[in-house]
TIKEZA-414092 format. One record per residue: residue in one letter; x, y, z of N, C-alpha, C, O in turn. Coordinates in steps of 0.001 Angstrom, whole numbers, plus 500000, padded with zeros to 6 digits. Layout:
% TIKEZA-414092
AXYZXYZXYZXYZ...
//
This chain:
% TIKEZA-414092
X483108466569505760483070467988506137482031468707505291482056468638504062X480926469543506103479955470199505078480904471126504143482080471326504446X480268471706502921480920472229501735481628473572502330481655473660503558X482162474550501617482639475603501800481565476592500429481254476274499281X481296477724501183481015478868500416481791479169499213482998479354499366X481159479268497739482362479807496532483118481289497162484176481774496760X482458481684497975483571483060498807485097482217498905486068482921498628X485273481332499132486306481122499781487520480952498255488673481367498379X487124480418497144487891480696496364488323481721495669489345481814494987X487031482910495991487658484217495705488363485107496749488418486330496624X488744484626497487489493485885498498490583485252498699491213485699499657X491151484210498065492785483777497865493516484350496816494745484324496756X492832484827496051493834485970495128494931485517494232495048484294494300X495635485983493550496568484645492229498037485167493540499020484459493757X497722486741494312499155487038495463499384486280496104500601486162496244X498523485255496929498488484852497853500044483808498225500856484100499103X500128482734497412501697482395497308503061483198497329504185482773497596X502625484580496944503729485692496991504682485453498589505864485615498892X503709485091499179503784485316500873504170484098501792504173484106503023X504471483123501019504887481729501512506260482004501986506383481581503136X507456482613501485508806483007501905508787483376502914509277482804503887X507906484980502904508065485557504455507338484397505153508105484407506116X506839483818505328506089483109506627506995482119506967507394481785508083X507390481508505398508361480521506044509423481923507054509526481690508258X510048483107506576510942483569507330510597483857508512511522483777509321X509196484293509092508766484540510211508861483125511098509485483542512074X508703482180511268508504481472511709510234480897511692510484480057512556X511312481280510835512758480697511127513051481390512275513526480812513252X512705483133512256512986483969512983512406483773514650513057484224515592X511136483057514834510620482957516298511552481575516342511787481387517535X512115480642515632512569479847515958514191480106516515514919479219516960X514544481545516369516187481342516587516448481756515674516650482953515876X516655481420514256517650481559513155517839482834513011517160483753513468X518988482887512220519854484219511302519226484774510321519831484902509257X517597485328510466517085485683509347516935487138509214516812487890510181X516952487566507798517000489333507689515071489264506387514770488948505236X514581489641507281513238490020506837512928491222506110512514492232506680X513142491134504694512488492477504222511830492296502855512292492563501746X510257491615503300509537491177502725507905491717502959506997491421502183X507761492431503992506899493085504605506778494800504844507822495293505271X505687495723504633505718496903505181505611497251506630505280498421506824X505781496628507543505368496483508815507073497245509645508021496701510211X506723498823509286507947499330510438508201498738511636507387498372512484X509855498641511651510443498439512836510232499901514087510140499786515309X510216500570513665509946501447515058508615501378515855507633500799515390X508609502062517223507676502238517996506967503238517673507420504314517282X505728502941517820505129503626518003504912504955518887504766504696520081X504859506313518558505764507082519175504764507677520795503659508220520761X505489507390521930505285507439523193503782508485523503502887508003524198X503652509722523001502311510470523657501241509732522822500130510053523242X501170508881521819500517508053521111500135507218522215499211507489522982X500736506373522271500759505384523077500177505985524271499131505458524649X500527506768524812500352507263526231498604507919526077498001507957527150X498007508294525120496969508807524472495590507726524918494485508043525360X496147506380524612495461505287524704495314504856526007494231504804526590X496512504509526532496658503887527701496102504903528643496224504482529793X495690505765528611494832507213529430493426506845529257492676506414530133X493068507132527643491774506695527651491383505336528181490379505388528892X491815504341528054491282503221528953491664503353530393490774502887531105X492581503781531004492548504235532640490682504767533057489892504494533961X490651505649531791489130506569532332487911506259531763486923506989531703X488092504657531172487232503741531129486519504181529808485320504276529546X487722504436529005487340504379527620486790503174526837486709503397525629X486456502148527166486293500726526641484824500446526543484294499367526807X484081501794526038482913500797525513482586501574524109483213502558523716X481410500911523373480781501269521992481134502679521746481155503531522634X481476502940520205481786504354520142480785504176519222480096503178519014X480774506030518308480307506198517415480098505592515953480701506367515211X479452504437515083479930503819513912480829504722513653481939504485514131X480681505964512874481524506804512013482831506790512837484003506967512504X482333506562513838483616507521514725483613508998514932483150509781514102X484275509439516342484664510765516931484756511158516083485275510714515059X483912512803516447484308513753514900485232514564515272485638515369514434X485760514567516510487252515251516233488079514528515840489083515172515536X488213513187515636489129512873514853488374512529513297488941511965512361X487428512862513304487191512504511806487575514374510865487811514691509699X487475514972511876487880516759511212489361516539511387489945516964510389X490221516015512316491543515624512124492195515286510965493316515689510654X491267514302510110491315512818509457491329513939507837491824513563506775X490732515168508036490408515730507138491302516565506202491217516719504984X492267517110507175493354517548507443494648516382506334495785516769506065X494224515357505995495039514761505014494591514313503458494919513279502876X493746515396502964493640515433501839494301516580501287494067517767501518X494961516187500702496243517590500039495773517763498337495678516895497469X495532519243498269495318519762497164496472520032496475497521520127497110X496460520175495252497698520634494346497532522218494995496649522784495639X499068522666494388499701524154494227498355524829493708497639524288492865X498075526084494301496688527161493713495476526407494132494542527203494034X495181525630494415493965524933494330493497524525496076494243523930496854X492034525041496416491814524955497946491583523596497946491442522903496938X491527523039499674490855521858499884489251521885499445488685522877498986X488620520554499688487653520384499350486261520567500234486484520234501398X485257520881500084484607521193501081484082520413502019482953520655502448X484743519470502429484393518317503148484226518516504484484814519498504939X483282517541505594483417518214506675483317516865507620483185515878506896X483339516549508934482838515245509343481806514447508866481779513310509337X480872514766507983480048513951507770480618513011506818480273511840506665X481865513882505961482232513165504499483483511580505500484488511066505009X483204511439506120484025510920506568483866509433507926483384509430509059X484359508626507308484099507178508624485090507231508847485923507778508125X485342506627510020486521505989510818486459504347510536485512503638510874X487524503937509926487823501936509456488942501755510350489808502483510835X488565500291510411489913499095511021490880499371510110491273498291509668X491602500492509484492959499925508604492574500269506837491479499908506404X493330500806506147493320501291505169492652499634504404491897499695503433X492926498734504805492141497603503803490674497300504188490035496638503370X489976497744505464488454497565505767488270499061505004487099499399505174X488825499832504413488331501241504028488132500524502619487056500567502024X489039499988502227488736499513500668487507498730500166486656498866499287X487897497611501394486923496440501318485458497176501546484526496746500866X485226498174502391484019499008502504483608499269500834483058498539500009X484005500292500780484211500899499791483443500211498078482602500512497230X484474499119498412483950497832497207482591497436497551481862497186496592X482094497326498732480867496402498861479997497709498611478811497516498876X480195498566498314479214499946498448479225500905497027478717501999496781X480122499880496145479886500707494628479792499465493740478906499363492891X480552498690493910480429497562492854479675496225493131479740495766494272X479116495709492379478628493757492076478734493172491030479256493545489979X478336492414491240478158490810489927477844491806488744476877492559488622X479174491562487707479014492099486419479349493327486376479596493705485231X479473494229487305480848494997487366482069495126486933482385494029486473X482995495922486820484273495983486469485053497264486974484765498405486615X485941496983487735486872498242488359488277497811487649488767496684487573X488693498843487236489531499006486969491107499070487611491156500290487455X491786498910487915493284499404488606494444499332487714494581498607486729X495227500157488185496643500440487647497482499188488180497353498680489294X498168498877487401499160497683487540500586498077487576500890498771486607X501888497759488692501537496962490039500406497848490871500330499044491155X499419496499491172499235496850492166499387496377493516500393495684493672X498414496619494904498545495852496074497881494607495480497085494736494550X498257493114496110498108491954495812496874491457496107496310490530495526X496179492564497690494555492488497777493616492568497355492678491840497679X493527493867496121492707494319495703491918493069495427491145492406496118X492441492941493977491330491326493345490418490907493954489245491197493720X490944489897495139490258489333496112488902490245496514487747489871496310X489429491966497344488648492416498064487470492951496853486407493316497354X487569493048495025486748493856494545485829492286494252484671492391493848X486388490971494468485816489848493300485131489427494726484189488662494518X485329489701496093483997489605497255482413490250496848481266489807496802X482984491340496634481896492250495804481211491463494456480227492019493967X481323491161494308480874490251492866481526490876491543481202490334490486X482463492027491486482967492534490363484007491675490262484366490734490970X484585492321488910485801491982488359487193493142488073487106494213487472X488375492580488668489235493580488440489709493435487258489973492295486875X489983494847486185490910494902484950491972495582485423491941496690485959X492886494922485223494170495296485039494804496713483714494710496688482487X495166497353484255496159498388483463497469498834483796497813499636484664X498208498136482901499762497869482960499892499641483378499058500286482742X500723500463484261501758501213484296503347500608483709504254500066484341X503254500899482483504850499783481344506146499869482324506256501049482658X506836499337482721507928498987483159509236499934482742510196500424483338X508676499910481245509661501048480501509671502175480532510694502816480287X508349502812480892508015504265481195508179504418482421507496505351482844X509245503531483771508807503685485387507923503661486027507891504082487184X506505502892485091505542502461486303504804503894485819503885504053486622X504805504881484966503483505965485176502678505507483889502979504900482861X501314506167484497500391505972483577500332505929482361501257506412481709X499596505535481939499460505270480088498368505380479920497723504359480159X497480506753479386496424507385479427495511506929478437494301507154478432X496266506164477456495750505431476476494766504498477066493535504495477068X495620503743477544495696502214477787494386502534478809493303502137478378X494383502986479684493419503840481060492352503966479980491767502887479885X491921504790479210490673504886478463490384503671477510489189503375477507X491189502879476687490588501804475776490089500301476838489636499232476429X490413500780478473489973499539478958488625499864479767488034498974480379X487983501756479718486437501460480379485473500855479273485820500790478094X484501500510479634483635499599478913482578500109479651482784500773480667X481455499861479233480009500164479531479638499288481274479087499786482256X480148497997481108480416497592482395481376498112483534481424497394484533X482306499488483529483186499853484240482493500563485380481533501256485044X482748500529486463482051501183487931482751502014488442482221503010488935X484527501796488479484956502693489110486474502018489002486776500841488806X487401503298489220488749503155488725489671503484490017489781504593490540X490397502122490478491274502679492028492646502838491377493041502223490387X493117503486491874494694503968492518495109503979493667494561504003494769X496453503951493211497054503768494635497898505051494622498297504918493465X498415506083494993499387507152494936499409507811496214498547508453496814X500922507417496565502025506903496652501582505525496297500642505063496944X502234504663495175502467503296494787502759502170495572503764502391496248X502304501088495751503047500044496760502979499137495706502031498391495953X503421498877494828504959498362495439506346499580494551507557499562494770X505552500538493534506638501006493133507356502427493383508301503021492862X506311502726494595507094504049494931506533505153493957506554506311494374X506110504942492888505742506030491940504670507005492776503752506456493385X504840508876492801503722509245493452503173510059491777503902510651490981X501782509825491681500986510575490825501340511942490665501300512721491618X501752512349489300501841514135488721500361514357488689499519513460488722X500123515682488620499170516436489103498688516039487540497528515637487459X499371516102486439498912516312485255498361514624484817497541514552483901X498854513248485521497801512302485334496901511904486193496157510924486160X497038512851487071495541512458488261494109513609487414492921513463487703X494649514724486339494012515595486041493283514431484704492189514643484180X494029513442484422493207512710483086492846511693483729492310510981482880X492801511140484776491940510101485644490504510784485759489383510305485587X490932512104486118489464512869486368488725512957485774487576512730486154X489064513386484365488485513575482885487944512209482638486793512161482203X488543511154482830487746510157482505486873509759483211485812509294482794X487279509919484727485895509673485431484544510388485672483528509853486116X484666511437485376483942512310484986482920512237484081481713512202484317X483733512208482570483468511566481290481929510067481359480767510015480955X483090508893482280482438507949482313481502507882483381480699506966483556X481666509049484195480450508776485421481291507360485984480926506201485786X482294507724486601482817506096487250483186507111488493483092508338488454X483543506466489390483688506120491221485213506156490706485436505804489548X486067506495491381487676506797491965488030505988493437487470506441494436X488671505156493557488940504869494727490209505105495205490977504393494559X490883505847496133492275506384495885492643505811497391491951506102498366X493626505097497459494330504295497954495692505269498552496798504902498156X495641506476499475496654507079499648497297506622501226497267507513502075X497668505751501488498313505313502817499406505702502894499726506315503913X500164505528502063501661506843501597502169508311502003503169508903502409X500959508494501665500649509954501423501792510610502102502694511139501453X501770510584503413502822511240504509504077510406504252504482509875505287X504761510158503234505905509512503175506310509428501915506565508403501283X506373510761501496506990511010499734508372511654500588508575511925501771X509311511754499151510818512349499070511114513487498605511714514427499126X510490513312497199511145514492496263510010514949495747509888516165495597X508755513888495304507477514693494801506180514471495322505570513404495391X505714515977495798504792515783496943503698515229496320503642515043495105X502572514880497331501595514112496715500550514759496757500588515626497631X499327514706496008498004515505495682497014514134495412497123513157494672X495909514620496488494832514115496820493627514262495449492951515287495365X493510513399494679492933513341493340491213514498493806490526515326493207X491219514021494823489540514113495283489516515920495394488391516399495532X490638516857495342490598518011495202490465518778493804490412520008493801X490399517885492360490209518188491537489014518405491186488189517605491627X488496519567490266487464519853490284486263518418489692486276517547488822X485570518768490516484139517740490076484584516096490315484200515084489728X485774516320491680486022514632491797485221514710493507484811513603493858X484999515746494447484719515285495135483780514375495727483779513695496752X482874514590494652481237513740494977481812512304494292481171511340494710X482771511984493428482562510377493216484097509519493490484598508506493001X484499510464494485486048510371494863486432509284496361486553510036497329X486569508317496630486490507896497962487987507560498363488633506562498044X488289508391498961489425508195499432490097507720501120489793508052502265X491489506472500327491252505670501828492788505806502126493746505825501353X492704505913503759494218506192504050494144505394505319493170504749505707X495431505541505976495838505689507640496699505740508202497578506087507413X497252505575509484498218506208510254499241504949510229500358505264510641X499087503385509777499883502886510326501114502702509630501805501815510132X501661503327508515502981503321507890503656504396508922504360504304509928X502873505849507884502818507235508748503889507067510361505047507379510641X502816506451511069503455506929512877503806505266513262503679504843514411X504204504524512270504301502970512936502818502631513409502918501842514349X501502502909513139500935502015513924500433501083513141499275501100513559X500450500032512055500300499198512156499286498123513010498140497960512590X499705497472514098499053496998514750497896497369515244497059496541515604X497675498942515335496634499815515840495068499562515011493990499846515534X495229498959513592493986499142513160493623500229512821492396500134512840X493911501347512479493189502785511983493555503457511162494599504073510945X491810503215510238492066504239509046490865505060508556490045505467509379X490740505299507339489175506097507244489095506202505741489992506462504939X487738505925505529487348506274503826487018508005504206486600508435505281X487320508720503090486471510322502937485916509739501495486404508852500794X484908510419501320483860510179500404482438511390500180482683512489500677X481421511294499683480311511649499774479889511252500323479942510032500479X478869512403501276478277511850502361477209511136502036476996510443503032X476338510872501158475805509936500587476331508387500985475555507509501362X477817508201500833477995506888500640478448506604502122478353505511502680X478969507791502686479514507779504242478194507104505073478186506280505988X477092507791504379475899507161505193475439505246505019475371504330505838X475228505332503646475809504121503321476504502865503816476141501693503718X477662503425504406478941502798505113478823502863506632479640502166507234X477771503725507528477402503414508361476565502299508408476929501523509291X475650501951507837474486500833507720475526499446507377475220498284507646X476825499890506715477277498338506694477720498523507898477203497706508660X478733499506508622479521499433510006478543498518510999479083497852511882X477316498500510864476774497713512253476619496547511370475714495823511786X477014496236510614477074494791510353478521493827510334478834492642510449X479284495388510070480573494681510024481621494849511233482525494084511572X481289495883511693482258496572512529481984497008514177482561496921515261X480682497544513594479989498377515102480739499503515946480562499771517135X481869500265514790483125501264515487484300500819515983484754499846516584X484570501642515626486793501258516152486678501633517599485774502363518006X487643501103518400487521501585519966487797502582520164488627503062519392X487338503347521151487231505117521323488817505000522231489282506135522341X489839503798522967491002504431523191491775504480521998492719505269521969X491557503848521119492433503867519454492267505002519062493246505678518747X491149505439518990490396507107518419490957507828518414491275508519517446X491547508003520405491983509217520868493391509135520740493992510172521022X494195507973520318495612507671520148495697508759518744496270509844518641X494844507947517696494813508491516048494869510144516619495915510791516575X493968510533516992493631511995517083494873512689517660495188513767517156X495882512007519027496856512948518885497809512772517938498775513534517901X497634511520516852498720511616515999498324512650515115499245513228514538X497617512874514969497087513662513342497294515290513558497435516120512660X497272515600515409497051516722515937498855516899516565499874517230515959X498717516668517426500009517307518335501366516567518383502446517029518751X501039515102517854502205514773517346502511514372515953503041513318515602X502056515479515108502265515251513276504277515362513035504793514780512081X505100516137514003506429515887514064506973514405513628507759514119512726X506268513521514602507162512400514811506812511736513314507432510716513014X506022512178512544505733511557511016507101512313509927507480511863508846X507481513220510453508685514152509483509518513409510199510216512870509340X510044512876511718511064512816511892511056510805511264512152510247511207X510110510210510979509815508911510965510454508504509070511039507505508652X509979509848508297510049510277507273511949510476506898512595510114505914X512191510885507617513738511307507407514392509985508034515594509842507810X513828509128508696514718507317509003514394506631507302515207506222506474X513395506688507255512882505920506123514268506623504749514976505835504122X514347507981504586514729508609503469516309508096503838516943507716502853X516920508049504971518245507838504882518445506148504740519599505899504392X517807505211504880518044503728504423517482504047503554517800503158502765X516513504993502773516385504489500755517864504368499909518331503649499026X518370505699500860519410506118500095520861505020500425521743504792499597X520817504605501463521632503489502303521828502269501147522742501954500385X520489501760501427520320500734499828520539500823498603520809499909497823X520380502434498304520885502558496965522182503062496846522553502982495675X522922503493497502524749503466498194524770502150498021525319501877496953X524358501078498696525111499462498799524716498997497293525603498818496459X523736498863497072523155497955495642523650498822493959524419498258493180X523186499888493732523052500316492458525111499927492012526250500103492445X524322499314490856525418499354490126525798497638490213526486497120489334X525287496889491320525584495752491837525063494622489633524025494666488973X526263493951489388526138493565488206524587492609488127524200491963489100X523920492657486976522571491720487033521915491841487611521181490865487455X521269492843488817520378494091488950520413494758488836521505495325488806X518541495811488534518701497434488344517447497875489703516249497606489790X518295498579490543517116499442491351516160500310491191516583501423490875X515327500244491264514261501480491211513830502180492508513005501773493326X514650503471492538514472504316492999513218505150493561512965506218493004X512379504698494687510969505136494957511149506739495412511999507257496135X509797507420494568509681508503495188509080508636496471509207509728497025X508154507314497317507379507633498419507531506237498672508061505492497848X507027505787499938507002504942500960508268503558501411509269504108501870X508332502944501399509209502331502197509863500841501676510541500072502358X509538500714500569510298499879499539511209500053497981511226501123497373X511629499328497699512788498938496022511286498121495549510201497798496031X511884498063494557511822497316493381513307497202492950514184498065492978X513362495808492514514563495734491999514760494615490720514798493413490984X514849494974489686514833494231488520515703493159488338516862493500488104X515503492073488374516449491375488807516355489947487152516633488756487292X516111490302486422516280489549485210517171489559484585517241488544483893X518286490512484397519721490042483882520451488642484985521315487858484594X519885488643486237520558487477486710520662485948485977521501485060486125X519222486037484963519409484831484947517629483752485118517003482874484525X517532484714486465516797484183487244515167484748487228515054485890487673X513846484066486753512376485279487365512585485389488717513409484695489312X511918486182489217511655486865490086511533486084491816512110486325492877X510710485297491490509895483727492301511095483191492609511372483356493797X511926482598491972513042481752491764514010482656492349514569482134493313X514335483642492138515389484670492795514950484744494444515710484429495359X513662485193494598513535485261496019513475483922496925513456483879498155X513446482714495907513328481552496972514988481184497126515636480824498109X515353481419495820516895480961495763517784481866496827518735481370497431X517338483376497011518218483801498212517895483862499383518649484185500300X516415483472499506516224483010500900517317481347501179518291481498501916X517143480288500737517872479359501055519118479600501284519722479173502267X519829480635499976521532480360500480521446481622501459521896481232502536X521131482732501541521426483529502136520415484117503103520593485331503212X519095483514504075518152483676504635517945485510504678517843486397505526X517962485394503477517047487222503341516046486647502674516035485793501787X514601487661503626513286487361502484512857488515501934512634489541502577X512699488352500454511801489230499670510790489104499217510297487981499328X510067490072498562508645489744498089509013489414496484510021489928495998X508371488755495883507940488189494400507255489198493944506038489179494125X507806490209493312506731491301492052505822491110491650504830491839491673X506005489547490944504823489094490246503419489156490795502397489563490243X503584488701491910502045489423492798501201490402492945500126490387493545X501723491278492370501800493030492184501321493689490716500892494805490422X501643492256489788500667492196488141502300492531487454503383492917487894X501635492058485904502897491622485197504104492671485197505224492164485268X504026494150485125504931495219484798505848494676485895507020494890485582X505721493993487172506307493920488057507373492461488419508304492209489184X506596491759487379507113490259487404508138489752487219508288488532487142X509221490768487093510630490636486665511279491238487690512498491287487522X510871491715488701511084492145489713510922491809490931509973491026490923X511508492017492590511673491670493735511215492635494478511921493589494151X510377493045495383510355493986496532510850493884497808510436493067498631X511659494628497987512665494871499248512654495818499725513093496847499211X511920495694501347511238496781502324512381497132502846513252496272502971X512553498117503150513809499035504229512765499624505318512357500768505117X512269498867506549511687498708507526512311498254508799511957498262509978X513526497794508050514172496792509203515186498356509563515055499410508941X516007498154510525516996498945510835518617499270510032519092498437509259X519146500238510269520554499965509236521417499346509244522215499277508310X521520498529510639522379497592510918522181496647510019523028496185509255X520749496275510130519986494913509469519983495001507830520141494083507026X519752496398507588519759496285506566521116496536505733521141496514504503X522251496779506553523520496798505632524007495623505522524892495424504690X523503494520506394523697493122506491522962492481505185523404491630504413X521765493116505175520695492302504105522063493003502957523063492379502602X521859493812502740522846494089501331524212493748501128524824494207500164X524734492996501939525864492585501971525540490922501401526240490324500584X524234490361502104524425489133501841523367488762499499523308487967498562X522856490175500025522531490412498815523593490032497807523606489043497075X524468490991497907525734491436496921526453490392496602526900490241495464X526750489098498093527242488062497825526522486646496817527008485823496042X525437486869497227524582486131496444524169486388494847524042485507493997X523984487900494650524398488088493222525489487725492303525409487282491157X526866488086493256527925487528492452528118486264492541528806485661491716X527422485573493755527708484031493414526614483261491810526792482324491033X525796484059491953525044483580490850525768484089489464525939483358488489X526115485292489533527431485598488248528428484584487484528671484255486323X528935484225488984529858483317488784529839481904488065530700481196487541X528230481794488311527890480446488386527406480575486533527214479564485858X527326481475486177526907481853485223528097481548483782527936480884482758X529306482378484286530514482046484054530761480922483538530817480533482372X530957480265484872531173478900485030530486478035483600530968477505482599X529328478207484062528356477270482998528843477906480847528738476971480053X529234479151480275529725479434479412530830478759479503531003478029478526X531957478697480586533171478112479859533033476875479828533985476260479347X531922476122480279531700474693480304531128474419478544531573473458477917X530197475316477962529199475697477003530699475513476057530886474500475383X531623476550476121531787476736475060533838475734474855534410475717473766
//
């Protein structure tokens, strides 16, 4: 077989094994079996009907050819409409130009990377993070540094730690806020010392807000509204947590139009535009049906709370309580058990799948992620077989001391 490109060993990532459970579970599940899946962000609901109906119109009227690279600028002035400023403080002066239309909040990233960083580079990220990044910044020829958010402080910043790791080689510093995997959403007062440093260091911001429309208790603020972040601020989102679409493909970097232009010259290499019936789907979500995101918002908020009714308190785990999007963390090291070993061990006895923390960087590695995506039926089932499986491991625990002693 001719060789393979060194690309190929960098876009497997140290996550990539994280994901062997769910697949094995996907594949029990097309087979028949009794499996409870909540190992994935991929909402169970539909996608909501004038959405749908949005699309299936535009291709009736022969919406199906080449659109704009950037994409429609009514939906890119739509698109605009989701950068949220803090309390007192206006939006930013952004307008369609600051703005592309991407396949999905991860071609916004992966853009993004090929258009600030290379070989001998260094971006920075907050730790947990998404399990992609690595991969998508080490395509680019950079290198990701890791910066623990401590476990002990709940995952927020450590402003310290954030400044003793830029270096003269640093390019640019991503976040994620709203958090995946920990739910944490950014205070106004450490997105205000992200700024200062980027500022400071002349570094690029890459803000990772796919969340955004799916906080609880503390709303979220768009870093790129702080003063003097808009010109080196690129911020990437999209609709498919938000309105279920998922499958849809659509998202968008905002940025300087400098780099927006930029990101057109890669679009015809990479992309050549999102389809103009997807466009017009996005556009009535963002426009006339922004409801069905509050009412999508209030399913999600009553299974957080569902899970944390069934679990907290459950002996040899501790829950962590997310302020935004659609998963736990759940600390699961008094069992006994890391993290890896916990999620393979209760997939076998009890076919629930979870995600492995560890994928997510060390603060997280003692920990499990468990999506509440599935429904409440499903998921009062998952916590039931949870609960049983904890105390069977208790027991077993027991057991082995009175043998010990």
């Amino acid at each position: 077989m001719p060789k393979f490109a060194s690309i190929v060993s960098r876009i497997a990532g140290k996550g990539a094994s994280a994901w062997d459970t769910h697949f094995k579970s996907m594949k029990a599940r097309e087979a028949g079996e009794d499996v409870i899946i909540l190992s994935v962000g991929d909402p169970d609901c539909t996608t909501p009907e004038p959405i749908i109906e949005a699309a299936v119109s535009a291709l009736r009227q022969g919406d199906t050819h080449y659109t704009e690279i950037l994409g429609r600028e009514n939906l890119r002035m739509a698109v605009l409409g989701e950068i949220r400023p803090p309390e007192g403080l206006a939006r930013t002066s952004y307008c369609p130009a600051n703005v592309m239309i991407t396949s999905g909040t991860q071609n916004a990233i992966f853009a993004a990377s090929l258009l600030i960083a290379e070989a001998g580079d260094e971006v920075i990220a907050l730790t947990p993070t998404y399990m992609t990044y690595e991969a998508t910044l080490q395509l680019a020829g950079a290198t990701l540094v890791r910066v623990d958010t401590p476990r002990e402080t709940s995952f927020r910043l450590d402003a310290d730690a954030l400044e003793k790791a830029i270096t003269e080689k640093t390019q640019a510093i991503a976040i994620a806020t709203p958090n995946n995997p920990t739910g944490v959403v950014m205070h106004e007062d450490e997105l205000r010392k992200i700024a200062e440093l980027a500022i400071a260091n002349d570094l690029w911001v890459i803000a990772d807000e796919v969340y955004s429309a799916q906080t609880y208790e503390t709303p979220h603020i768009s870093i790129a509204c702080l003063p003097g972040m808009a010109e080196r601020t690129i911020t990437c989102g999209s609709l498919s947590k938000s309105q279920a679409m998922t499958g849809w493909r659509l998202g968008w970097m905002i940025a300087p139009e400098k780099l927006i232009a930029h990101a057109a010259n890669l679009g015809l290499a990479m992309l050549y535009g999102v389809p103009g019936f997807i466009q017009e789907a996005a556009t009535v979500a963002l426009t006339s049906e922004r409801q069905s995101i509050s009412e999508m918002l209030g399913i999600y908020r009553k299974r957080r709370d569902l899970i944390a009714l069934q679990l907290t308190g459950l002996p040899g785990i501790e829950l962590l309580k997310p302020e935004a999007g659609m998963f736990f963390l759940v600390d699961v090291s008094a069992t006994g058990l890391d993290a890896g070993r916990f999620a393979r061990a209760l997939y076998e006895s009890e076919k629930v799948s979870v995600l492995d923390g560890a994928a997510f960087g060390k603060p997280a590695a003692n920990c499990i992620r468990l999506s509440f995506t599935a429904g409440e039926a499903e998921l009062e089932e998952g916590c039931r077989r949870i609960q049983r499986f904890v105390k069977a491991l208790g027991a077993s625990e027991q057991e082995k001391e009175r043998h010990a002693s």
